[in-house]
N, C-alpha and C positions, 0 to 999 in steps of 0.2 A: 295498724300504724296510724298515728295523727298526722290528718291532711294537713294538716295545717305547719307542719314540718317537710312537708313533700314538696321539692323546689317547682314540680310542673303545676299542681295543684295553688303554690303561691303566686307561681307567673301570673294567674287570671287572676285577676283582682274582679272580676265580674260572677266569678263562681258562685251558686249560692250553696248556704249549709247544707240545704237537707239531698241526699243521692239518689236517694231511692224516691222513683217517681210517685209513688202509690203512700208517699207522708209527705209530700207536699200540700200545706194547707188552700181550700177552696179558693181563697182570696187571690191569692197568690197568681193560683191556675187564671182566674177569670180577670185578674192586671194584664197575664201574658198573653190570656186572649185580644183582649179590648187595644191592647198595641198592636199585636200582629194583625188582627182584623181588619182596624181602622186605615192600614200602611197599606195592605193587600190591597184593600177596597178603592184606594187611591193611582193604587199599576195600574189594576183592570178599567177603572175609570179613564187614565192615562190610554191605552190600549185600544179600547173599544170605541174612544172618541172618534179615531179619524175613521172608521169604518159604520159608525152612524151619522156622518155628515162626508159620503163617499161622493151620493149625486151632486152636493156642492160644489165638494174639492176636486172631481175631478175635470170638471171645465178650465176651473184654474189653474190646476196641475198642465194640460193637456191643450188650454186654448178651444178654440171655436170652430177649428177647421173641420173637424172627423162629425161624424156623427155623434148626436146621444149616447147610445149603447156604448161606441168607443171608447167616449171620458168614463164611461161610468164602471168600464172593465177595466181602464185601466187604472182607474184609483182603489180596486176592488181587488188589483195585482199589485198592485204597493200594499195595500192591507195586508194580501194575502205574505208578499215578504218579508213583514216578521212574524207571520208564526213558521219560515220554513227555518230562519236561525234559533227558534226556542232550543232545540233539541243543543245545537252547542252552546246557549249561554246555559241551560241546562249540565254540559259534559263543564266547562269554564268553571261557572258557581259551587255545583255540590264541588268539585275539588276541593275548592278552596272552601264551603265548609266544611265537609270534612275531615279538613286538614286543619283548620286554623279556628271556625266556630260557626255557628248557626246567626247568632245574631250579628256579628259583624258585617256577614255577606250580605245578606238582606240590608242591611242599613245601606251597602252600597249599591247594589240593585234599587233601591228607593229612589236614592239619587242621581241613580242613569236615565230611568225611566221618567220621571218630571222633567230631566234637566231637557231629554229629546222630545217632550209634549211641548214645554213652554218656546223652545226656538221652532219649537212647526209651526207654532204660532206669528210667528215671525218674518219669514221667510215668503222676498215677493212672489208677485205672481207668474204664469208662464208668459202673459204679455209685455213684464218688466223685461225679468234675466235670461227669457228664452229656454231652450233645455236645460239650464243649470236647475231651473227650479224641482223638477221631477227627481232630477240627481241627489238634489239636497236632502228633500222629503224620502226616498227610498234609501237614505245613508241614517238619517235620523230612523228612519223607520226599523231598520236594523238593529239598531243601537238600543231599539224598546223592547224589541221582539230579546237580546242577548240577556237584557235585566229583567224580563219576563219569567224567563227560564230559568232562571235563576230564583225569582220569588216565591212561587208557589213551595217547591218543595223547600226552601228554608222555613213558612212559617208553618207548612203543614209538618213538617219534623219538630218544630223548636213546640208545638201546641201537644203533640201526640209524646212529647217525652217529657213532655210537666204536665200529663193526662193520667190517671189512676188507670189500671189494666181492665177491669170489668165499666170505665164508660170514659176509653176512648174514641167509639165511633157518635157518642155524646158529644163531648168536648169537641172535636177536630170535627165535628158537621158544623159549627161557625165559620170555620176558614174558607166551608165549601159554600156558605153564605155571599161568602164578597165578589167573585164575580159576578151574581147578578144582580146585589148592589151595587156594582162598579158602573155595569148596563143601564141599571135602573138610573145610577146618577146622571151619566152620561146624556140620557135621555131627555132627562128633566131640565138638565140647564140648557140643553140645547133646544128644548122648547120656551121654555120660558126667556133667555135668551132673542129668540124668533120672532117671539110676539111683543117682546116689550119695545123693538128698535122698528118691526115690520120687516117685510119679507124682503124688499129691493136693497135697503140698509145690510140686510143680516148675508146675502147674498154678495153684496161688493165686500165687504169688508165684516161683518160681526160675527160671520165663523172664526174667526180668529178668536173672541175673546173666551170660549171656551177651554181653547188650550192656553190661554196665557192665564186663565183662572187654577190651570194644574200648579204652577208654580208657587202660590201659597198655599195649596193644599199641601203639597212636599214637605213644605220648611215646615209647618204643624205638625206634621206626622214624623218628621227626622227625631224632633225634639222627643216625642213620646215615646217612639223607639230606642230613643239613646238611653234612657234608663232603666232598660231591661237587663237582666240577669244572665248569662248564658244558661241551656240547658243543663238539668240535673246529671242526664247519661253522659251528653258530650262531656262535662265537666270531669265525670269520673271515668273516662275513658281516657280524658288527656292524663288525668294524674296519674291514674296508673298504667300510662305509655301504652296503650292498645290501640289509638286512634290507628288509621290507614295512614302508612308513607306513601301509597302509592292507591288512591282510591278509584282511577280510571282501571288499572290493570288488574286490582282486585275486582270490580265488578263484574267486570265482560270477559278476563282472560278464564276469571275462574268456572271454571265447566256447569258447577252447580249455583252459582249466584245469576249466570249469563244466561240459564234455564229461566232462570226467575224473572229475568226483563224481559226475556222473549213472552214469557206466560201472561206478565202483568200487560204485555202491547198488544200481542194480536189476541189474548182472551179477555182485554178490561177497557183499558185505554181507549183504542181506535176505536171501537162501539159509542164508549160512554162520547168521547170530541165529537163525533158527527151528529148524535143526538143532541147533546147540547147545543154546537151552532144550527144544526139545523131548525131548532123546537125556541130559538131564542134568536140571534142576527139574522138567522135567511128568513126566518119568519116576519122581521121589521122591515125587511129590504123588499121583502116580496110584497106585502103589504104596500109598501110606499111605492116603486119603482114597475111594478107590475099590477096590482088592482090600482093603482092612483088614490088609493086613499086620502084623505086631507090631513096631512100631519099632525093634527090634535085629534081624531082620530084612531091613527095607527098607535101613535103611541098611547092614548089610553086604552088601548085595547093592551098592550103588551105590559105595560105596568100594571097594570091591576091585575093580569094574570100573573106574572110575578110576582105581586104582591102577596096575592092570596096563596100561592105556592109556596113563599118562601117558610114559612112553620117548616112544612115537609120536609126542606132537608134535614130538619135536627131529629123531625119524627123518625126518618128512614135511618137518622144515624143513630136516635139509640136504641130502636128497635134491633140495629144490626148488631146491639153491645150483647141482646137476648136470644136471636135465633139464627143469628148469622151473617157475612156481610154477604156472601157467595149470594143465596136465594134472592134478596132485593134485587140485587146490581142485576143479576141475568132475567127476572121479572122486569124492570125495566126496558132491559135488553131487548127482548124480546116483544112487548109491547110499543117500540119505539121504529122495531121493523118493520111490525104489522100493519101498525094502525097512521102512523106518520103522512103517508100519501090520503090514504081516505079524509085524514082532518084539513089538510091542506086544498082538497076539492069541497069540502064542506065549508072555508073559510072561503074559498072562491065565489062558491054560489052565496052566499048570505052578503059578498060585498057589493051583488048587484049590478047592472051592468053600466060601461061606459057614455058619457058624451062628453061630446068635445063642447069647450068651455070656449079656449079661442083658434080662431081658423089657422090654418099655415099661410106663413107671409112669407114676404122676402124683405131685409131690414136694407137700409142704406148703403150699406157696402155690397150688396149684393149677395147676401151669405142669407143659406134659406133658414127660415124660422119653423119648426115645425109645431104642426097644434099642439096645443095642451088639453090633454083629458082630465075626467075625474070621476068615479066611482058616483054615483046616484042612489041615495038612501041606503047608507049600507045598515045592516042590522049591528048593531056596535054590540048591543048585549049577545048576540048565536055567537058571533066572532071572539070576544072574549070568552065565554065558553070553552070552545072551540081551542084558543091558544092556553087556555090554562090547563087542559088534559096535554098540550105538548108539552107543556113544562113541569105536570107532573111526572110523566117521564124521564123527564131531567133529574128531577130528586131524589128517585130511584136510584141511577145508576151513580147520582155524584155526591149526595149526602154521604153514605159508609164509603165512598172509594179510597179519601185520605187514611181515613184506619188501617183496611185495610192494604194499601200501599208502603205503607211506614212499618206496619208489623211483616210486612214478606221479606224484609231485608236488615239486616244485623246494625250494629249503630256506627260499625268502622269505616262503612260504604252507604248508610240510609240515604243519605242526600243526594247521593250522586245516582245511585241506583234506584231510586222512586222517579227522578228528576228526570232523569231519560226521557225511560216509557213514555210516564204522563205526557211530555212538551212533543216527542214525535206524535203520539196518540190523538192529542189535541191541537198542536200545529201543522204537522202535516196534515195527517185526517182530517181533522175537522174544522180547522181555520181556513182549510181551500174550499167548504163546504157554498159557498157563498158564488167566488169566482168558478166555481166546477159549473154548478146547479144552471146560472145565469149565463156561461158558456154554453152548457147543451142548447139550452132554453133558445138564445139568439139562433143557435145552429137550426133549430127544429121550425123555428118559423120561419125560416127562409125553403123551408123544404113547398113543393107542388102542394096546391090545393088538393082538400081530399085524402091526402097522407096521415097515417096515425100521429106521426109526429109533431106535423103544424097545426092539429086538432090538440092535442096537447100539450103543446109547447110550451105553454107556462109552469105545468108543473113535472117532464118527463127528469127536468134534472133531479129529482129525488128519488131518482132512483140509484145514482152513486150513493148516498147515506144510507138507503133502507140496505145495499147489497150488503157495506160492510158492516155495518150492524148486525146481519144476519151471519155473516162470515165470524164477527167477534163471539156471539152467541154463541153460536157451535165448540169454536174453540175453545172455550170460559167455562161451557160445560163438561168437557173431555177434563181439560186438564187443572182448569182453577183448583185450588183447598183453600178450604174457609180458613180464618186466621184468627177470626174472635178471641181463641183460649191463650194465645200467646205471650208473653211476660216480657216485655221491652226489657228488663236487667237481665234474662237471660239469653238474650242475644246481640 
């Protein structure tokens, strides 16, 4: 039959000609990429901002009264509440792509997620409005974590079904790129930001200009995404009325697809999320807030190691297109159990040890000041090192995982049913990876001198990541199957 006679197939005026993913020409693929990419890179930048400028925001947030540690848990607890809503703007989004298109949602998710970065920017401080202000920011913060959940698995599906079948985990390891571009970005402006205004300036007021910089990154990125194509599958899945009426109750009511979330979360997901933040944000946080590193520093220690990592993810993805995605992802797995705490006492001892720069005062109002320390010749070169074997572990487990995620599930429920797992796996797990780690941490040092715990207090929280790492391992090998031969039109 001519589609082009088929009333559903003419509804989309976005459709493109060709169906079949595997003759869509090169160009094309690498248009779809370079929009979805560029859009992703600007969430996760969105995203990760207010949790690498957390020791800033959260005095502001939280005021001057509580301790240190307090502001700092608790702006690490507003972090942490939007990755605990990914999972519904995840169950929200794929609906609604798989109901109605892959690129439309995302384009809306684009624009939730700027629109809630540039008013954080915004919004006074806890000395102005009082408790409204933590209200505000934890309502905003929501609202990123909903368009979160929603972004990942739209451009990870819209790349992996305009991706040829023998190198999809090729193509779709860019997408797995953009979070730690996003980080990366995040990073960078908020250093170069710091030092261009100085520290007192960037502290009263120039953490703001970060997020109010997301808002022209948005409107750039809306414009490049709005002239994409809808996917080839979705396209012919609407026309020939197959799509899901009903894509929450086909994923999870149906016994054999609801196997299949279960398998993708506690055998892929939860592993890969804790590895990731632990080997990337808790590693910056710990770095800055625990060794006191000097914030140029910390951060060139973690961007170069991402730097130099980043190849890897496309290496792990298309090596996964030749021998599998299973082996990589549980190679990382398993390497991220093991070796995670040991790298992490190895980054300790090479960052050298403390002194105090200024003494503890007490300021004018009477409110105690306490010292400021800082890290004493640390080795920047062992340390970098050091954080770039954490992030190779990251590209293990997260280069092939879009591939494979997208091929475990049929095209009537892909969005909604990749979109899950992943946003539980990586927002719950692994987004609380931070506020978990640095909760034991506070816990363990207030334990009696002489205790294992207050002897290792800095680094006992990793061991909530190494457990479920090891728990995901186990089950990833029981029950995971690889996916590599799989044919996106025929499912």
């Amino acid at each position: 039959m001519d589609q082009s006679l088929n009333p559903a197939y003419a509804a989309d005026s976005d459709a493109p000609a060709a169906h079949d993913n595997n003759q869509v020409d090169s160009k094309t693929i690498w248009q779809v990429i370079t929009a979805s990419s560029v859009g992703t890179v600007i969430e996760w930048y969105d995203f990760y901002i207010f949790g690498s400028l957390a020791a800033i925001i959260g005095p502001v947030l939280f005021g001057h009264a509580g301790k240190i540690e307090d502001s700092l848990l608790g702006a690490l607890a507003v972090f942490g509440a939007g990755f605990v809503v990914r999972p519904f703007g995840a169950m929200f989004f794929g609906r609604l792509g798989d109901m109605i298109g892959r690129k439309y949602t995302f384009l809306v998710t684009l624009l939730i997620m700027g629109g809630a970065t540039f008013v954080t920017g915004l919004v006074p401080s806890y000395d102005t409005i009082g408790v409204a202000a933590p209200i505000i920011v934890v309502i905003l913060r929501l609202l990123q974590g909903l368009a979160l959940g929603g972004e990942y698995g739209g451009a990870a599906t819209y790349v992996a079904e305009y991706a040829p079948d023998k190198k999809r985990g090729y193509y779709t390891s860019f997408i797995q790129i953009t979070a730690t571009g996003g980080l990366i970005l995040s990073i960078l402006i908020i250093v170069i930001t710091r030092k261009t205004m100085g520290e007192a300036a960037f502290k009263e007021w120039g953490w703001r200009l970060p997020f109010l910089l997301s808002g022209f990154l948005v409107i750039a990125s809306y414009y490049i995404r709005k002239k994409l194509h809808e996917s080839p599958l979705f396209a012919k899945a609407k026309a020939t009325g197959t799509t899901s009426k009903s894509p929450l109750r086909d994923s999870f009511a149906n016994p054999i697809n609801r196997r299949l979330v279960l398998i993708a979360l506690f055998g892929v997901t939860m592993g890969q999320g804790v590895i990731f933040y632990t080997s990337q944000f808790h590693a910056y946080s710990f770095m800055n807030n625990t060794l006191k590193l000097d914030i140029i520093d910390s951060s060139t220690i973690l961007v170069i190691a991402m730097v130099l990592a980043t190849p890897l993810f496309i290496y792990f993805g298309s090596l996964s297109d030749r021998i599998g995605r299973k082996r990589i992802i549980m190679t990382g797995m398993i390497c991220g159990a093991l070796f995670t705490i040991p790298l992490f006492y190895g980054i300790k001892a090479y960052a050298g040890p403390l002194s105090e720069i200024t003494p503890a005062t007490v300021d004018a109002a009477g409110k105690a000041v306490p010292a400021v320390m800082k890290a004493l010749a640390p080795n920047v070169f062992m340390m970098t090192v050091l954080t770039f074997l954490l992030v190779l572990f990251v590209t293990m487990v997260y280069g092939p995982i879009a591939a494979y995620l997208v091929e475990l599930f049929p095209t009537s429920v892909r969005y909604t049913s990749l979109s899950v797992p992943y946003h539980i796996g990586n927002g719950v797990f692994g987004g609380f990876v931070p506020l978990i780690a640095t909760s034991i941490g506070v816990w363990a040092a207030a334990q009696p001198a002489g205790t294992f715990a207050k002897e290792h207090s800095s680094l006992l929280g990793l061991v909530y990541p190494t457990v479920i790492a090891l728990i995901c391992f186990f089950v990833g090998m029981a029950l995971m199957k690889d996916t590599r031969d799989v044919k996106l039109m025929d499912k």
